[in-house]
N, C-alpha and C positions, 0 to 999 in steps of 0.2 A: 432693307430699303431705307431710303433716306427720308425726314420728319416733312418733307413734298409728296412724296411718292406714298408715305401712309396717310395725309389728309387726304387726297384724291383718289386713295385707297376706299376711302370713310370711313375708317378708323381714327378716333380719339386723338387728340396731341397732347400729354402731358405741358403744359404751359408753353411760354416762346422762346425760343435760344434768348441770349444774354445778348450774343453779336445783333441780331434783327431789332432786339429793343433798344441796343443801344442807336446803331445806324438810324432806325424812325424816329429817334428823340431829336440826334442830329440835323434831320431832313425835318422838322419840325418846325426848332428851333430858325432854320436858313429859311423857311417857307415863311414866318411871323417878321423875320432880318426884313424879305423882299415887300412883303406887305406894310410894313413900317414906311421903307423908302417909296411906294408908290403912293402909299396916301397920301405925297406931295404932288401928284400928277391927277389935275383936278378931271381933266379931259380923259376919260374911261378908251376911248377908240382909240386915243393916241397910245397908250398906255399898252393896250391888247395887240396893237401891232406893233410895237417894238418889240413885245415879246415873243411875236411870232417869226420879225427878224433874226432876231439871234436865235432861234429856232433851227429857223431856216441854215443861216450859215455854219453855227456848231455843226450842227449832225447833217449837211452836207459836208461838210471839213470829215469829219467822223465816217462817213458811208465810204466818202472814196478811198479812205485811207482801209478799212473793216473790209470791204464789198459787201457783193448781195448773201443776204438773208439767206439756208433751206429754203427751198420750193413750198415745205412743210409749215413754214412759220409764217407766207406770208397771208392767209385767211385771218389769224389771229393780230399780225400788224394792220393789215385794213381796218379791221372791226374797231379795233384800237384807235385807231388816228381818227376814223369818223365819227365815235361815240367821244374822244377828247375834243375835237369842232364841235359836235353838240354842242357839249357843256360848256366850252368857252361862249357862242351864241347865247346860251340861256344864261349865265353867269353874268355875263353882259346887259343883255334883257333884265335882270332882276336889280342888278343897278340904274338900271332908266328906271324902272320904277318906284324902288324903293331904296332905304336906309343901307348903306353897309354896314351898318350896326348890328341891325335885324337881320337881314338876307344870309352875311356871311355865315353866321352861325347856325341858321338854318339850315342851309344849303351843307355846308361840312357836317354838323351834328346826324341828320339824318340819312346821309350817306352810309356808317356800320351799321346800321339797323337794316338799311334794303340788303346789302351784302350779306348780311346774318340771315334773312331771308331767302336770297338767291343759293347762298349756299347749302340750305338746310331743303331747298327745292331741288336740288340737283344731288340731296343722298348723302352728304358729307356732313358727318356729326361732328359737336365741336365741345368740349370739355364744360363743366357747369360755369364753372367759377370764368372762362373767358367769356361763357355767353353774360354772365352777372357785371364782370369788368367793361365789357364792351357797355353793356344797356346803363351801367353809371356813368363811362363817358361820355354816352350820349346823351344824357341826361342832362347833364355840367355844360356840356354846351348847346344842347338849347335854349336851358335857362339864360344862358345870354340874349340870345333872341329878346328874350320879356322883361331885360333889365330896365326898359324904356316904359315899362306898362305889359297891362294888356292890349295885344294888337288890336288896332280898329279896321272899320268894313271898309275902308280906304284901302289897307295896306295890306289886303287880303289877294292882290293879279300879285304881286311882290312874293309874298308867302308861297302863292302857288307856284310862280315862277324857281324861287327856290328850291321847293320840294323837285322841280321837275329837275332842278340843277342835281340834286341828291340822286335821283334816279340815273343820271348820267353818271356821273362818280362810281356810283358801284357799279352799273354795268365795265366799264373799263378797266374798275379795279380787279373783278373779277378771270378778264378777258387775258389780263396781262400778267395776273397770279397764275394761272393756267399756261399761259405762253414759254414765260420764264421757268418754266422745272423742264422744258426739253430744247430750249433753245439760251443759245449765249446771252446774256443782258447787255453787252454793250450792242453788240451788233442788232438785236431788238428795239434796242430803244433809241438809236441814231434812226435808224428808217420808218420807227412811231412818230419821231418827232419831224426830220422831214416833211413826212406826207402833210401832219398839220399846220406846219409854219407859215405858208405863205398865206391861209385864208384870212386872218385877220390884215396883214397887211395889203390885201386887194380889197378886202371891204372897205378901208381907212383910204385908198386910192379913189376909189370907185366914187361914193360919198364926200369926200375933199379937194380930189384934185389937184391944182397946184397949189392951192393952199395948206395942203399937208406939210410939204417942206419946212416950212414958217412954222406953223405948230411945232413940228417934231423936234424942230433945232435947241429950246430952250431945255428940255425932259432928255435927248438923247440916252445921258449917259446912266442918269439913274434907270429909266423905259431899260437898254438895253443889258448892263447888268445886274436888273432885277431880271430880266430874261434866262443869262447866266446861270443865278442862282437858284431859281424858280429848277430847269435844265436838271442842277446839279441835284439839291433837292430831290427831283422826283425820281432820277436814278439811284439814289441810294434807296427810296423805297422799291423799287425792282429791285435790288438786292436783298431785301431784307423780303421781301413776297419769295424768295428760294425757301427759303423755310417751312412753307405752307401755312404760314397760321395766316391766312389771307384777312377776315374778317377781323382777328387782333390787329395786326399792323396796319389795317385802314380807321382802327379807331384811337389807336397810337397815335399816327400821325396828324389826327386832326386837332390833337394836344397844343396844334400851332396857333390853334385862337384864344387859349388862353395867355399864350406865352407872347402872343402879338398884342393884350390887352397889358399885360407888365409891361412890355416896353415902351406901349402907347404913354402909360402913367409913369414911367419912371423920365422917358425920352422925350415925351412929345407934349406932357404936360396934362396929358387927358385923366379924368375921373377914373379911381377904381374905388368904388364904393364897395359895402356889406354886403350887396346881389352877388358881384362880381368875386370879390375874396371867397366869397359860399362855393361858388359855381367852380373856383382856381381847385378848393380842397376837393371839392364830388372829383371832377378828373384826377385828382391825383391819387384819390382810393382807387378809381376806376382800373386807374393804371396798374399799381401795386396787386390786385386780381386779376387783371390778362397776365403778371408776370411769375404768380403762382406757380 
């Protein structure tokens, strides 16, 4: 059987293919690229439906080219696309409320940790040293979260809202870890991404009106290939979830907030202080044990 077919087995995986860790370093890496280029885009709504544009058109462009899905695959692409609207809803909800400073890393951090749960509730054991890798990288990035302090009773609907973005995350990582060991990943993930595309951009309608045009015209191009790469990104993490090491590759790829805090401080001029260097090396031990 193949290192899919024995995770869901529930049997053990000797550490992660070399291909998986490399591709989620990659998809990491482009996920920190798109968050760099949006934290120019002050307007979050604006922001959320560009991306859902290019959403939209890619993997329409993609669907009619692929066609339909197995019959078989499409429960798991539903589940998929509604629990990724979730998360963009609460994602968004957690930026009205709070910091992207705090939220993001919450929100990403606690994400392998529900996943290491859901999977360990659903029978599928998972090697020591990735569960140990996994709970260091999550660790590393929480502690971003607290770079700013201890959270106060203000910033606690934020927090929450976060966590609840975290619960969203692993449900679909799991969804689509599952999906992808009996169905094609491209043709999966053009009709995931469809189904979600258009809800942000009809909420941004709905809400603005004619005045969206105006907004939208000065962000276009950044909004829409950060969409792009956003897109390209989370397909390579469908490739690398063939694998099975599901709950490694989601805490892999969340390596992208450290690597969006380098760029922030090398690029954008932002602080990387003592918190943050500490927090860079915990994920990179973290990492170095999922690749055990």
């Amino acid at each position: 059987m193949g290192s899919a077919a024995v995770l869901l087995a529930g049997a053990p995986t000797a550490g992660v293919p070399a291909f998986a860790v490399a591709i989620t370093l990659v998809a990491a890496v482009l996920h920190a690229v798109w968050n760099a280029v949006a934290h120019g885009i002050s307007d979050r709504l604006v922001g959320f439906a560009l991306i859902g544009v290019a959403y939209t058109v890619i993997a329409g462009a993609g669907a009619f080219v692929l066609g339909l899905p197995p019959a078989a695959a499409w429960p798991a692409i539903v589940a998929s696309a509604g629990l990724h609207a979730v998360y963009t809803l609460l994602l968004w909800t957690s930026y009205e409320l709070g910091d992207f400073s705090q939220v993001y890393p919450v929100a990403r951090g606690s994400a392998p940790l529900i996943v290491v749960a859901i999977e360990t509730a659903l029978g599928r054991d998972l090697p020591a040293l990735q569960l140990l890798g996994i709970g260091v990288i999550s660790l590393g990035l929480i502690s971003l979260a607290l770079d700013g302090g201890r959270p106060s009773r203000a910033s606690l609907p934020a927090l929450g809202a976060a966590l609840a973005t975290g619960v969203a995350i692993a449900g679909y990582t799991v969804v689509d870890a599952t999906a992808v060991a009996s169905t094609p990943v491209a043709v999966y993930a053009v009709w995931m991404f469809l189904l979600q595309g258009p809800l942000m951009p009809a909420i941004a309608l709905a809400r603005r009106g004619r005045a969206l045009s105006a907004q939208v015209r000065p962000v276009a191009l950044a909004g829409l290939g950060g969409g792009v790469v956003s897109l390209v990104a989370y397909g390579l993490v469908l490739v690398a979830q063939t694998s099975g090491a599901t709950a490694a590759i989601a805490a892999l790829r969340e390596s992208s907030i450290v690597i969006g805090a380098l760029i922030g401080s090398l690029f954008l001029g932002e602080r990387f202080g003592r918190s943050r260097v500490i927090a860079a090396a915990v994920v990179a031990v973290g990492i170095v044990l999922v690749d055990l």
